[in-house]
MDTraj code that builds the backbone (N, CA, C; nanometers):
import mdtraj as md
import numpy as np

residues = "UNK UNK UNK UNK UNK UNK UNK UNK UNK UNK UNK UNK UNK UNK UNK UNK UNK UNK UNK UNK UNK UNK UNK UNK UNK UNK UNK UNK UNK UNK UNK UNK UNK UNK UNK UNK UNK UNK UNK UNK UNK UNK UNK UNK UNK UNK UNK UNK UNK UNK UNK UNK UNK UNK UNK UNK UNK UNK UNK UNK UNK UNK UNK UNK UNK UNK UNK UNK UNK UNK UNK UNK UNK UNK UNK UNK UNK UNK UNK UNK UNK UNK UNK UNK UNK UNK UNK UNK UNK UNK UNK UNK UNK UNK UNK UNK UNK UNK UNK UNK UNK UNK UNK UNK UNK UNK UNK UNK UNK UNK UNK UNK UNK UNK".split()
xyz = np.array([
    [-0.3736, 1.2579, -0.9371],
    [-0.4478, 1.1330, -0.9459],
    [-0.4555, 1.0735, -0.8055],
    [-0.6142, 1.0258, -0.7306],
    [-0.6151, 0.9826, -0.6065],
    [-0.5628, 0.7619, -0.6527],
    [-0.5777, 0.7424, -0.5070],
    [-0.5642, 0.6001, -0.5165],
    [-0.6297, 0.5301, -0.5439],
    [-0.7712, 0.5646, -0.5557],
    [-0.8463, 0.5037, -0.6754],
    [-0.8143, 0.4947, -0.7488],
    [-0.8241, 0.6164, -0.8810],
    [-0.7447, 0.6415, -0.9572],
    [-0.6461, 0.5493, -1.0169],
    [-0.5469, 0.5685, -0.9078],
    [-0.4570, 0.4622, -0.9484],
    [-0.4600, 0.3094, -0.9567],
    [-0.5639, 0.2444, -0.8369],
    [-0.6076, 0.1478, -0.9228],
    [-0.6767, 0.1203, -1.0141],
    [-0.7694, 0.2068, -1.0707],
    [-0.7983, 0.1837, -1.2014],
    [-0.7227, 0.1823, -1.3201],
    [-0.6645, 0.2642, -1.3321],
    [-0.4826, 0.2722, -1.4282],
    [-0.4063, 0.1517, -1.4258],
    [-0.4027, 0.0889, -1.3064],
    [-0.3005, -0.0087, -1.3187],
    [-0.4055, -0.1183, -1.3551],
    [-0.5271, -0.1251, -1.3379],
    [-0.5965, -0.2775, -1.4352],
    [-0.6089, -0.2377, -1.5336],
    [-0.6208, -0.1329, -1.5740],
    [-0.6851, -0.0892, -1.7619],
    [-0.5311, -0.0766, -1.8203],
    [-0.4481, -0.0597, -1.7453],
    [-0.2678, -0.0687, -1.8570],
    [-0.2735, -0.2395, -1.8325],
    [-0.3213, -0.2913, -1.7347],
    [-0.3129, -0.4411, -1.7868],
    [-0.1453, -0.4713, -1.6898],
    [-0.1346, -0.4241, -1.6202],
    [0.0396, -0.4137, -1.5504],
    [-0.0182, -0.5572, -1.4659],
    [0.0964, -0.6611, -1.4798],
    [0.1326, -0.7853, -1.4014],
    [0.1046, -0.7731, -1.2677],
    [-0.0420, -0.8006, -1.2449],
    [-0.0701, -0.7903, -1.0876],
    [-0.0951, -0.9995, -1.0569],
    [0.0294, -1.0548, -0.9487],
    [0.0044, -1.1316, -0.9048],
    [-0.1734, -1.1762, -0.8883],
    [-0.2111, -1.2745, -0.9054],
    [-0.3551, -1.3135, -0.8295],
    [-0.3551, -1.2971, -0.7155],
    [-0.3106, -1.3386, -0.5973],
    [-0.2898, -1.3171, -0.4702],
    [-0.3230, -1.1571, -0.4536],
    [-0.3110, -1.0686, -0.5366],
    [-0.3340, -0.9186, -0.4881],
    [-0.4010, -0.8822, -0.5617],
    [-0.4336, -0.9040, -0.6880],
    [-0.6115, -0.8755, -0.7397],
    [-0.6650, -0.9003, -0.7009],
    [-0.6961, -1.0189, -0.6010],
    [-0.8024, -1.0240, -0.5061],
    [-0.8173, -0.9761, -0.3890],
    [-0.7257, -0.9062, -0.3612],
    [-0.7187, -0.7943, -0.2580],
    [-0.6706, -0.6554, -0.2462],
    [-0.6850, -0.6353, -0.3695],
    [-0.6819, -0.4393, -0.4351],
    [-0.7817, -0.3759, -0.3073],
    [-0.8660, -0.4273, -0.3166],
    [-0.9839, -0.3771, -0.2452],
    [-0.9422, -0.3352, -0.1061],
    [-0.8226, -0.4287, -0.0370],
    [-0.7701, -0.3652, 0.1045],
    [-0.6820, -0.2862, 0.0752],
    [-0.5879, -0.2847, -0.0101],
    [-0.5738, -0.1441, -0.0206],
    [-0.6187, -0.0248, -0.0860],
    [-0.6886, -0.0610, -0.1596],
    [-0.7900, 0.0722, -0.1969],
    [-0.8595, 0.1475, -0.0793],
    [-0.9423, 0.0373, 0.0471],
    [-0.9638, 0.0875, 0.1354],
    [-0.8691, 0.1342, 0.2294],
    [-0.7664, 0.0888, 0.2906],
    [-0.6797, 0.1613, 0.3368],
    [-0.6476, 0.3210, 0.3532],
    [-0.6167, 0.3302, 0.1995],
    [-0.5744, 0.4142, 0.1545],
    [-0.6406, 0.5220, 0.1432],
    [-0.7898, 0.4783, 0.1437],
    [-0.9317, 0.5870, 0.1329],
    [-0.9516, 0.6492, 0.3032],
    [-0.8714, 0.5926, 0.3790],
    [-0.9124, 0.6219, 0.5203],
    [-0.7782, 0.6473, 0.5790],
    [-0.6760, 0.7423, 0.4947],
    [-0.5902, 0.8201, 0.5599],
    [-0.6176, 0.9006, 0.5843],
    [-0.6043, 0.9676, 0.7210],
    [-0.6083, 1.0919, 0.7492],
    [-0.5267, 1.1931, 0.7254],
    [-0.5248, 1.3321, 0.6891],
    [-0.4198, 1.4289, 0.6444],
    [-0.4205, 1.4776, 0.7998],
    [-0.4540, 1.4911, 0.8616],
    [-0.4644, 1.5898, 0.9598],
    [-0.3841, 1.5202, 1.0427],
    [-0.3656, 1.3823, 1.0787],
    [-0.2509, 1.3124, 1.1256],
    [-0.0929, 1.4038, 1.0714],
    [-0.0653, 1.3666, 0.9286],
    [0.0619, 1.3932, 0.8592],
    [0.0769, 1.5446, 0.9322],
    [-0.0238, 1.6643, 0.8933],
    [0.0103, 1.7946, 0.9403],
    [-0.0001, 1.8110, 1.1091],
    [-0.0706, 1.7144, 1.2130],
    [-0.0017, 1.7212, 1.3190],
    [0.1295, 1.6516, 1.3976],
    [0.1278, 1.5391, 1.3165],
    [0.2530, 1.4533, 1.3278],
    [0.3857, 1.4618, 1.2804],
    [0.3804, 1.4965, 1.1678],
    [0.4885, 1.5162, 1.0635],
    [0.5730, 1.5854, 1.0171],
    [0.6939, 1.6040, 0.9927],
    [0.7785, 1.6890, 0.9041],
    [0.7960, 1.6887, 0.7720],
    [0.8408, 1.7082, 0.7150],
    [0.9068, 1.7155, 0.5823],
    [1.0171, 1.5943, 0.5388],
    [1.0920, 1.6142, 0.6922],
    [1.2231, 1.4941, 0.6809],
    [1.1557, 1.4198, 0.7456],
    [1.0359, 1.3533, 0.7575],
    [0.9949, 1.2719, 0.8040],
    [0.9046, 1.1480, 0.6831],
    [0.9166, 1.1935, 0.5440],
    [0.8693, 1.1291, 0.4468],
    [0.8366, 1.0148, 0.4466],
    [0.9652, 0.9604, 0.4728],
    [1.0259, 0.8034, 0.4797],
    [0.9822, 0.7291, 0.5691],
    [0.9602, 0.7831, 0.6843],
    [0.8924, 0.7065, 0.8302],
    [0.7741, 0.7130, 0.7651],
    [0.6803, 0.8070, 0.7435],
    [0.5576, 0.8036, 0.7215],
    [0.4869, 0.6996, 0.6131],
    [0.5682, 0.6816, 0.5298],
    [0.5528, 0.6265, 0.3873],
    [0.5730, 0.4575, 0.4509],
    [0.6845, 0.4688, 0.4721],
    [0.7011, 0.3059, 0.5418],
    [0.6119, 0.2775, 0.6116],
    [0.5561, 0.3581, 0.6982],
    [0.4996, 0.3176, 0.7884],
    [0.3905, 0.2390, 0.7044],
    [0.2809, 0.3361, 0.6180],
    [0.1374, 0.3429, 0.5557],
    [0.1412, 0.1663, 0.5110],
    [0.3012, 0.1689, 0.4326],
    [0.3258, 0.0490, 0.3265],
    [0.3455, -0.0654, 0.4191],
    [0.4085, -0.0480, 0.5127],
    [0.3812, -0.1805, 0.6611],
    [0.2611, -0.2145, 0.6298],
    [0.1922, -0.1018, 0.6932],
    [0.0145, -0.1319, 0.7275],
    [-0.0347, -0.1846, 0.6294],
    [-0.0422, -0.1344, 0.5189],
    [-0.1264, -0.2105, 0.4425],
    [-0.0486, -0.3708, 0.3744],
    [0.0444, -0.3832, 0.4010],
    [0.0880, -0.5440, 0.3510],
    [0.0690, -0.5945, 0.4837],
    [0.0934, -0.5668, 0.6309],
    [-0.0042, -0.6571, 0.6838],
    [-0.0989, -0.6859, 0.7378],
    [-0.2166, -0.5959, 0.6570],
    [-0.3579, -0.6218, 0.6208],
    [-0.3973, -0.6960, 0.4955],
    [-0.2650, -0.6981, 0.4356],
    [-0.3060, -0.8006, 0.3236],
    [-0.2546, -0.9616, 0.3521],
    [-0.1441, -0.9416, 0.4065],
    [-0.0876, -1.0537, 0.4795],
    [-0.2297, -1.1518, 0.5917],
    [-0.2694, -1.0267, 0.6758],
    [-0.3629, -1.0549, 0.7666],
    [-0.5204, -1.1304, 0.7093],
    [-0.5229, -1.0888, 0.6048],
    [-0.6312, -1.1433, 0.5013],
    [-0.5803, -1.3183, 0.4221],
    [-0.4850, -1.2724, 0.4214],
    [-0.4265, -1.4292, 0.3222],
    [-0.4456, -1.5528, 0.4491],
    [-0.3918, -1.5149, 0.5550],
    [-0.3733, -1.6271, 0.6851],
    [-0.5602, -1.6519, 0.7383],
    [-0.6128, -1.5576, 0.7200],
    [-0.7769, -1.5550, 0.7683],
    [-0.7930, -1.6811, 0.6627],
    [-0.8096, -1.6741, 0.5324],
    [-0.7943, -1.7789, 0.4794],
    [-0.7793, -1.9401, 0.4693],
    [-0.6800, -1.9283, 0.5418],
    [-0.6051, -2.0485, 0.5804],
    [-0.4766, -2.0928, 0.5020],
    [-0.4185, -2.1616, 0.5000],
    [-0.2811, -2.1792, 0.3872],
    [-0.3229, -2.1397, 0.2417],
    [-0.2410, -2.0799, 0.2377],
    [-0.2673, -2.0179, 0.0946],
    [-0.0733, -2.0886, 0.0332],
    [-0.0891, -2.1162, -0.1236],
    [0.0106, -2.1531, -0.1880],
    [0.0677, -2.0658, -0.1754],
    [0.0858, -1.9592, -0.1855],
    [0.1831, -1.8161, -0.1649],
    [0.2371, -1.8595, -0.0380],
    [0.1648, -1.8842, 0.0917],
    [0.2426, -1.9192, 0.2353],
    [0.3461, -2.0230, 0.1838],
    [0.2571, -2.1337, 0.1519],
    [0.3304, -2.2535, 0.1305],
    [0.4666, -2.2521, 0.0243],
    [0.4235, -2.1321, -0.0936],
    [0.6188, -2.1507, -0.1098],
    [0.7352, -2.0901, -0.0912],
    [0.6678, -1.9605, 0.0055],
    [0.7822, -1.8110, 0.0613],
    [0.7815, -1.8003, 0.2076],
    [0.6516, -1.8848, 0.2559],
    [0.7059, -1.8307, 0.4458],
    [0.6829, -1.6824, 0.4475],
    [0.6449, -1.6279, 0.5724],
    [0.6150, -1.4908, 0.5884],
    [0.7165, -1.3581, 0.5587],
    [0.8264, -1.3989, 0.5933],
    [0.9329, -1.2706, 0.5816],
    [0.9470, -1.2356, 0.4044],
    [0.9329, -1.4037, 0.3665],
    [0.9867, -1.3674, 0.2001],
    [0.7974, -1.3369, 0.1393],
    [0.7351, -1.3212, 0.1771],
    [0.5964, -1.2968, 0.1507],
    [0.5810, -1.1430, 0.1349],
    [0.6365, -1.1393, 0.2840],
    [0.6071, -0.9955, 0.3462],
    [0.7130, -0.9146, 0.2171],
    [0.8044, -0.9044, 0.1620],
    [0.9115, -0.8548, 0.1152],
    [0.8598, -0.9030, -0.0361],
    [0.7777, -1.0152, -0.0917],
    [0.7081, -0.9878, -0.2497],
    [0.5908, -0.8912, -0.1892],
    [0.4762, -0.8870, -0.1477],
    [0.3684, -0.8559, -0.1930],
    [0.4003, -0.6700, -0.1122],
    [0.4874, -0.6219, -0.0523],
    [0.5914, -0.5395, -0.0365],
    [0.6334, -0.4615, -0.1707],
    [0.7055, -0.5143, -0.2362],
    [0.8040, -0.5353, -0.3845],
    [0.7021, -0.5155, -0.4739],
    [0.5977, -0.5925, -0.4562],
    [0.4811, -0.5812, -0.5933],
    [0.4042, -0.4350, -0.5589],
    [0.3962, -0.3689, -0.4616],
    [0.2883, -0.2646, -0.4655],
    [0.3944, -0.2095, -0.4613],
    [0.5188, -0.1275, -0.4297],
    [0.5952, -0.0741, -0.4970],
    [0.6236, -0.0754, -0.6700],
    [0.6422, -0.1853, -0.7073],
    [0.6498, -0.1757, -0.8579],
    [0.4829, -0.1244, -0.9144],
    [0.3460, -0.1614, -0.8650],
    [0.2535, -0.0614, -0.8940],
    [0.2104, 0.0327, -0.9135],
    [0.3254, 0.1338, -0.8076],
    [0.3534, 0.2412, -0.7916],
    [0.2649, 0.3206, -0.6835],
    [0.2317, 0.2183, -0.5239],
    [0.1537, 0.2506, -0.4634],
    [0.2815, 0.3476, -0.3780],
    [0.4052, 0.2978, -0.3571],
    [0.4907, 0.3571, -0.2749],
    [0.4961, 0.5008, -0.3049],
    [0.4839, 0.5184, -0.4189],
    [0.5102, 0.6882, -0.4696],
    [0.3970, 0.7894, -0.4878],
    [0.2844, 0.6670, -0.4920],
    [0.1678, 0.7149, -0.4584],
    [0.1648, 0.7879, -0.2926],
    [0.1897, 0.7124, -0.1784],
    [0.1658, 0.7431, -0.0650],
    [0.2714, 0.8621, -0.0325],
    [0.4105, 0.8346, -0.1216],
    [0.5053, 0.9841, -0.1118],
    [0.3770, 1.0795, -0.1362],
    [0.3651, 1.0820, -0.2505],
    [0.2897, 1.2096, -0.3303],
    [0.1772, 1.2831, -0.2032],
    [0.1079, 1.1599, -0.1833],
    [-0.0023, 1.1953, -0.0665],
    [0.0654, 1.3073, 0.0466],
    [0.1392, 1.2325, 0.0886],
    [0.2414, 1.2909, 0.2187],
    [0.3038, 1.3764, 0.2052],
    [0.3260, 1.4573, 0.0768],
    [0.3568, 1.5988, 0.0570],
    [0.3007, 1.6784, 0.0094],
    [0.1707, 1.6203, -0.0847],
    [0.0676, 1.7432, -0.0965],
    [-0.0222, 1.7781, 0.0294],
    [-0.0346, 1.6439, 0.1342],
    [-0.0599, 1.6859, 0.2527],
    [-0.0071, 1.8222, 0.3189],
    [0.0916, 1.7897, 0.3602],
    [0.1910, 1.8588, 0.3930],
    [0.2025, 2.0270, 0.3473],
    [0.1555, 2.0163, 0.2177],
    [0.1159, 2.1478, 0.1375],
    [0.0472, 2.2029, 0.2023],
    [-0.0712, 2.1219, 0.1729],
    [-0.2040, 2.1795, 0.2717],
    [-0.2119, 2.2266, 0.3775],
    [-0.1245, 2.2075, 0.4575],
    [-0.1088, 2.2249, 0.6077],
    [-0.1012, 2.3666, 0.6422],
    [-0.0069, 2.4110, 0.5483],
    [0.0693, 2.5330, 0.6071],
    [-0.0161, 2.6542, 0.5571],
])
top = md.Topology()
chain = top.add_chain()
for i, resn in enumerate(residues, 1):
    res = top.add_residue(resn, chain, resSeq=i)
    for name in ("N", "CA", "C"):
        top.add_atom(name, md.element.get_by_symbol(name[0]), res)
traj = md.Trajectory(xyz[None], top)
């Protein structure tokens, strides 16, 4: 299943998506549509999962972060401050299951490579 895919699954199961990030599925949907594999198989190892994965999941919370402040104060700023922001909307695409999504990516990549 691609990351499309997976966001479509997670609105049609109806899974507890904050407002603050239904209205911005769309940055990470795009994100995610504009990974390159050819990065992972020239960059990457195997034991390198974890860097890679963190890394993707940085990027895209602060492009979502980066979207909320374009905005201007948003109630989400106003009752967590950035670190505890950065660490829900973090927490929430993990529980979506984008984190295991981007594993999955990063080792069927990796497949491909060889």
């Amino acid at each position: 299943m691609n990351l499309q895919e997976n966001i479509r699954r997670i609105l049609r199961e109806e899974i507890e998506i904050p407002g603050y990030l239904k209205r911005r599925l769309y940055i990470v949907d795009d994100y995610f549509n504009k990974l390159v594999p050819e990065i992972i198989c020239e960059n990457y190892s195997s034991v390198q999962s974890d860097q890679y994965v963190n890394q993707v999941m940085g990027n895209v919370v602060d492009e979502i972060l980066k979207d909320m402040r374009g905005r201007g104060p948003s109630q989400e700023w106003l009752k967590f401050g950035y670190i505890d922001l950065y660490d829900k909307v973090y927490e929430d695409l993990v529980r979506m299951g984008y984190r295991d999504k981007v594993h999955d990516f990063f080792y069927d990549t990796l497949l491909e490579c060889e």
